[in-house]
N, C-alpha and C positions, 0 to 999 in steps of 0.2 A: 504493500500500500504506500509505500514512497515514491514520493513525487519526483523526488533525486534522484539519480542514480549515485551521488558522491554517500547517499543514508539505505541506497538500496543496493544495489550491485557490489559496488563499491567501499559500504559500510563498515563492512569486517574487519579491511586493512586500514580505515581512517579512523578506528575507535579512537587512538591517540592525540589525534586530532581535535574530536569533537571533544573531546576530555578537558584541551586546554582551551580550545577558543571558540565551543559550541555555548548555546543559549544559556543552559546550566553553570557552565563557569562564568559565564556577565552576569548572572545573577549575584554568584556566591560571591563573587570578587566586588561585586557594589557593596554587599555586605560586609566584608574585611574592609574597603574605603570607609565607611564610614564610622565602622568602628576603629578604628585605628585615629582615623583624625579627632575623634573626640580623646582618643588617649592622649594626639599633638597638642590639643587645649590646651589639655593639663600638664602636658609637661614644658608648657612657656607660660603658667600661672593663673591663666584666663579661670579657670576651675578645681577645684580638688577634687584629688579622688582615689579613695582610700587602696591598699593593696588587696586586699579581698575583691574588692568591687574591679579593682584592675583586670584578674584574674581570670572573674565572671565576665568581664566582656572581652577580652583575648579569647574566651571559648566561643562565644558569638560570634567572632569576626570568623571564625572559620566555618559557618555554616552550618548549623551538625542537624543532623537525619529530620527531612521535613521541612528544613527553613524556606528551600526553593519552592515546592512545588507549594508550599501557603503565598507566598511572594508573591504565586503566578494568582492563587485564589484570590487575593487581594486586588489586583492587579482586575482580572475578568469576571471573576463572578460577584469578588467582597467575602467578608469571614469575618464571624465574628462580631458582627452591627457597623464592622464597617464597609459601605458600597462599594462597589469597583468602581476603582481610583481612575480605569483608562490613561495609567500613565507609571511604568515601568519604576521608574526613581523615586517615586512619590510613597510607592507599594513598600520598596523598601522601608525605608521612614516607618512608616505603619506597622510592619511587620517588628521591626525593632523597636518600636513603642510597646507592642505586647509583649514579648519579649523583655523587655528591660521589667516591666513592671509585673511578669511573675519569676524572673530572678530578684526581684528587692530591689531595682537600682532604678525604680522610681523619680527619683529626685535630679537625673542625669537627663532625664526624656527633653527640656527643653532649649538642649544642647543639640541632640542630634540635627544632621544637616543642617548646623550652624554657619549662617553669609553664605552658602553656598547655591550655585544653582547644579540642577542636572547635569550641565556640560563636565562642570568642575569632576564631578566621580563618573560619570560616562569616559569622557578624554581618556582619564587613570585609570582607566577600564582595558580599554578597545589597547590602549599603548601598552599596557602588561600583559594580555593575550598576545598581541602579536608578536611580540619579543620572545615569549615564551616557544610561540611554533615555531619561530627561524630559529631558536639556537638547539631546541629539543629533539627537531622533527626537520623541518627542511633542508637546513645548514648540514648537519650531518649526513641525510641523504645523498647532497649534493657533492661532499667528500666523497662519500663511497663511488659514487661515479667517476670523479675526479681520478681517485685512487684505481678502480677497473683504465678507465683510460691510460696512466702513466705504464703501466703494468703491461698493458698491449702493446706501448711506445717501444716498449725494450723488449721486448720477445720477437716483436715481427720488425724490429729495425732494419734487418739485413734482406728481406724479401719481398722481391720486386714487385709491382704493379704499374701496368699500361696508367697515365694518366691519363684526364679526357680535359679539353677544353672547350669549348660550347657542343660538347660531345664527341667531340671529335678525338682521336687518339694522337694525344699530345708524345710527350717526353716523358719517360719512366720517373719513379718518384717510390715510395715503398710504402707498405702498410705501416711499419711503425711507424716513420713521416707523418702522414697522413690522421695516425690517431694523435702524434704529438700536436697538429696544430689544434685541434678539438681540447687539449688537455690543457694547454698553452689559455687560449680562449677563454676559456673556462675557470681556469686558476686565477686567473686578475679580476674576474666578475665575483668569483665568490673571497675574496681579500678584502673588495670593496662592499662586498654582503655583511662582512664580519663588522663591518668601520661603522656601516650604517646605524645610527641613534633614534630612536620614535621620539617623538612630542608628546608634550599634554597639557594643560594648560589648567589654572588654579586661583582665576582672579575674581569668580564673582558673576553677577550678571550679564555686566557686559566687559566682565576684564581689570575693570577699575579697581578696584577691593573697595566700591563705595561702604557695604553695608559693617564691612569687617571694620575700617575708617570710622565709620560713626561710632561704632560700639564699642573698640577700644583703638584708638589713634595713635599711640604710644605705642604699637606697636609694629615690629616691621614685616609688615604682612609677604612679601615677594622674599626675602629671606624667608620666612616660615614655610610658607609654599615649595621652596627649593629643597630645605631641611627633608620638607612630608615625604618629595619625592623620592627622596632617596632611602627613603624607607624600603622601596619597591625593588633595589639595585643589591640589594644584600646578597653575595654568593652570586653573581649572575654577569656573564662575561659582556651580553650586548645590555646597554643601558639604556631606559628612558629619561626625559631630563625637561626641564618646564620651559616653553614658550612664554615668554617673559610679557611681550605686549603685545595684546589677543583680544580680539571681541568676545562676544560669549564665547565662541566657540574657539577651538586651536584652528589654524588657518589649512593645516593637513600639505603643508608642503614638507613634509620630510614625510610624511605617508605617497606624497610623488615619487620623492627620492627611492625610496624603498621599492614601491611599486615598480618604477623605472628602470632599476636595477634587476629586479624579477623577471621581467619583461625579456630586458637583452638577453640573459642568462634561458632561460626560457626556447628563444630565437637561436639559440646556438646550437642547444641540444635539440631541439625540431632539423635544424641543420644536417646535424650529426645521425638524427634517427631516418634523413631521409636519404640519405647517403648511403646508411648500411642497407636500406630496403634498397637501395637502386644493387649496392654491391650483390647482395642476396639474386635477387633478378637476374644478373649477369652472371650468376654460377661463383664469383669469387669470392664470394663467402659463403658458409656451410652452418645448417643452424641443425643442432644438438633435437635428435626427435625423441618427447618424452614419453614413457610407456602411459596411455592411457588417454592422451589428448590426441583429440581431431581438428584436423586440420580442414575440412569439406566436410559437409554432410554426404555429398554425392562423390567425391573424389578419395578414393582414401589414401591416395600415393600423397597427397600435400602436405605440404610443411610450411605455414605459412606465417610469414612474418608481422604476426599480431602483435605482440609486444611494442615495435618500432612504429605501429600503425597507430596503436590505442593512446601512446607515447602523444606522438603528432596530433592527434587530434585535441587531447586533455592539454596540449601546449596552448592550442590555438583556443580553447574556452577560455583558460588561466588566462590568456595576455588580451582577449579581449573584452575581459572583466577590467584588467589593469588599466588599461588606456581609459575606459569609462571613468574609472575610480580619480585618476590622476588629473584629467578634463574637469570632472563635475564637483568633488570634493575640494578643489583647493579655491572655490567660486563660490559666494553666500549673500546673501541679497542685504546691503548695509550690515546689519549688527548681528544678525541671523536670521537664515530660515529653517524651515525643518524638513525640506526632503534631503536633507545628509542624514537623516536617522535610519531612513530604511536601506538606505545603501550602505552606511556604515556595518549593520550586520550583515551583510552578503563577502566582505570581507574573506570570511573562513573559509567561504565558499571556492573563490580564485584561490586560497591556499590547498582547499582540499583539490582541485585541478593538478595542481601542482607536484602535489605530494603523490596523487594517483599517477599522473606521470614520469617520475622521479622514479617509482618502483618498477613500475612497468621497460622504461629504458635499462633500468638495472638489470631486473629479469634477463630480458633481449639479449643484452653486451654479456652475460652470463653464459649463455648458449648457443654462443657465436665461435666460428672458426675461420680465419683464412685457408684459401684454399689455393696454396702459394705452386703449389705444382701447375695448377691449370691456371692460374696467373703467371707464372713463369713461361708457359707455352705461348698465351696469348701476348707476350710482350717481344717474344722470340717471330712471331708468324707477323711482326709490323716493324721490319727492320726500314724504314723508310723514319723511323724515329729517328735515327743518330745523323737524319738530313741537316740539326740543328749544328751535332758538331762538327761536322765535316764542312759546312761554309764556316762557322767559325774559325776554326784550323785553319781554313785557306785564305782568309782574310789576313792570319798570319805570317801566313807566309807571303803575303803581297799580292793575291789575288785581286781585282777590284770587281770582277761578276760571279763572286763568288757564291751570294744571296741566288742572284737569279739563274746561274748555270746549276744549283741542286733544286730550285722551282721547278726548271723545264725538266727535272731530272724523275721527281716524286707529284708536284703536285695534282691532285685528282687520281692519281693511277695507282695501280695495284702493282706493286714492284716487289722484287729478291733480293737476298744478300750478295747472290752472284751478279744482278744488274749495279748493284754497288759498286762491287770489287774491282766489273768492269769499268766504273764509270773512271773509279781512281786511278787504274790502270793506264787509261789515255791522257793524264793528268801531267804536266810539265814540274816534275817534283823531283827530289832528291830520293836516292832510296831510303834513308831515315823520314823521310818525311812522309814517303808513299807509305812505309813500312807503321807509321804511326795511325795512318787513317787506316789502310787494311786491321789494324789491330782492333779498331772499335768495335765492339760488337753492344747490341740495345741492350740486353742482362746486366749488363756492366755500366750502364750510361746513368746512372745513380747520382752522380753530385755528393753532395755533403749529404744526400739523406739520413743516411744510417749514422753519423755522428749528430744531426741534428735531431733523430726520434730518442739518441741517450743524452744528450744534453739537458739540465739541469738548469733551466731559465727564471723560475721565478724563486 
């Protein structure tokens, strides 16, 4: 009965997911905001509060069996004599009002959600789930890829592969080559994945700290706000950090950045996945057949490159979530409005794209093989490839039509190694120098590849 397939097909392998930045954790986590910030009150003097009573709301803040699904009661249907709230942040409140006053801590109720508006524990919301998925759940995925990639770098460094250039059968190049520029790629996107910081914003209505001002002015409220956040960064490698001057809402341009970053990152391995399906296609790669999976209903000899396909597709949802996200959220009509609220939660959504794809390319790159023998053949049966270095070579030696006498020699036509041999044969060379071209053969016409697939660049 899900509408999803990221809560139905897909659900099993996103539990982790939904865990950290599905609906139930923006519940529990508005709860820990705002109980924690009435603990910040009291510990810059605005209120006391006794160590027992501390105690009793440290257990609150963590939600415990119940607290959500009365939240959502509060919220839609009401509980308890109070109506539905119609309004997510407000339920909270409520829910911790009954709460406080049958643990005894009555006397603290007209604190909660003190100068505060919604945005303020929304922002600290949406900025700690998301932090939470990149560095628990995405990021490390995105290693483990990283890591399968450099790993192929160095295995298949030394064996060859036909290159193609607008399809066309270019100049040999190798499969490790080939995986190192994907790793290469890849490794500066997720460097800058790690650097990337969330927002969140902690000033009030519309930013100002009017209400916090009025009620104690002596206070320096944009310090306090800095101190709260960092409550949230304890133990935790990527950090969120407060948007200093904000309307209500945070402005969502480092939710760009991030997005942005996802995107390209994203754009490389769809790259990457379509590459392998092309290589799969042409026979040069071999994918691992598992016992018990079908590849056709009607075919059963298939083996079929779903992984790289499912990959590609779950890219292209994720990243055009992203572009929506990064267009529409960092725009708000004056001081705010509120359709960033329903977009804000779909959120998890583009991450769960991400993360289904992420596994999927993993899987794929798992059960891959080059298939360097009949890569080797096919590089061997297009000797019309080393046309590159033979004008080369003869440019050095002082040829000046040297481009266009191997044009008229290869271009368009289906040629031999022995049309070669002869070509160099009637060539006004030295025998070292005739003896240098006759030596080239295409297997060998590598370049630097295979020291640049073990090369060590970032």
């Amino acid at each position: 009965m899900a509408l999803s397939p990221l809560d139905g097909r897909y659900g099993e392998a996103l539990k982790e997911l939904a865990a950290l930045a599905g609906e139930e954790r923006l519940i529990a986590m508005r709860i820990k905001a705002e109980c924690l910030y009435l603990l910040a009150l009291a510990e810059n003097g605005i209120i006391k509060i006794s160590a027992a009573d501390r105690k009793k709301i440290l257990l609150l803040a963590e939600a415990p069996k119940g607290a959500v699904e009365t939240v959502r009661l509060i919220e839609t249907k009401g509980f308890k004599g109070i109506k539905a709230t119609r309004h997510d942040v407000k339920a909270v409140e409520y829910y911790l009002r009954l709460s406080f006053e049958e643990k005894g801590l009555g006397k603290y109720i007209q604190w909660l959600h003190f100068a505060l508006t919604s945005e303020d524990v929304n922002s600290l919301c949406y900025a700690v789930m998301m932090r939470d998925a990149l560095q628990d759940l995405l990021i490390p995925a995105l290693d483990g890829i990283l890591s399968v990639l450099g790993k192929y770098a160095k295995s298949y460094a030394d064996d060859v592969l036909l290159a193609r250039t607008h399809g066309q059968a270019a100049v040999p190049t190798t499969f490790g080559k080939e995986f190192k520029v994907f790793e290469y790629r890849l490794s500066r996107q997720i460097k800058q994945l790690k650097k990337q910081q969330i927002s969140c914003k902690f000033g009030g209505a519309v930013g100002c700290y009017n209400a916090h001002a009025a009620a104690f002015g002596d206070i320096d409220w944009p310090k306090f706000s800095k101190k709260f956040i960092e409550i949230f960064n304890k133990g935790c490698k990527s950090k969120i950090f407060l948007w200093e001057v904000s309307t209500q809402i945070d402005p969502h341009d480092s939710y760009a950045e991030l997005f942005d970053n996802l995107r390209r990152i994203n754009m490389i391995l769809l790259d990457l996945s379509q590459d392998i399906w092309r290589y799969i296609s042409d026979g040069l790669i071999k994918q691992k057949s598992i016992e018990g999976e079908v590849g056709s209903s009607t075919m059963p000899q298939k083996v079929n490159p779903i992984d790289f396909e499912q990959a590609e597709g779950n890219f292209g949802l994720a990243n055009a979530l992203f572009g929506f996200f990064s267009g529409k959220l960092t725009v708000s009509r004056l001081q705010r409005d509120l359709s960033d609220s329903t977009v804000l939660r779909n959120i998890v959504c583009a991450f769960g794209y991400c993360l289904t794809a992420y596994k999927s390319l993993d899987r794929g790159l798992s059960k891959i093989k080059p298939d360097t023998q009949y890569a080797l053949e096919q590089v061997r049966s297009h000797p019309e490839v080393i046309a590159e270095a033979l004008q080369t070579l003869l440019r050095t030696y002082g040829r000046q039509d040297a481009y266009e006498s191997l044009k008229g020699l290869t271009r368009g036509k289906k040629i031999t190694a022995e049309d070669i041999d002869a070509f160099v044969g009637k060539l006004d060379l030295t025998p070292l120098q005739r003896k240098k071209l006759l030596c080239l053969k295409a297997e060998k016409y590598i370049g630097l590849a295979a020291k640049m697939a073990r090369k060590v660049y970032l």
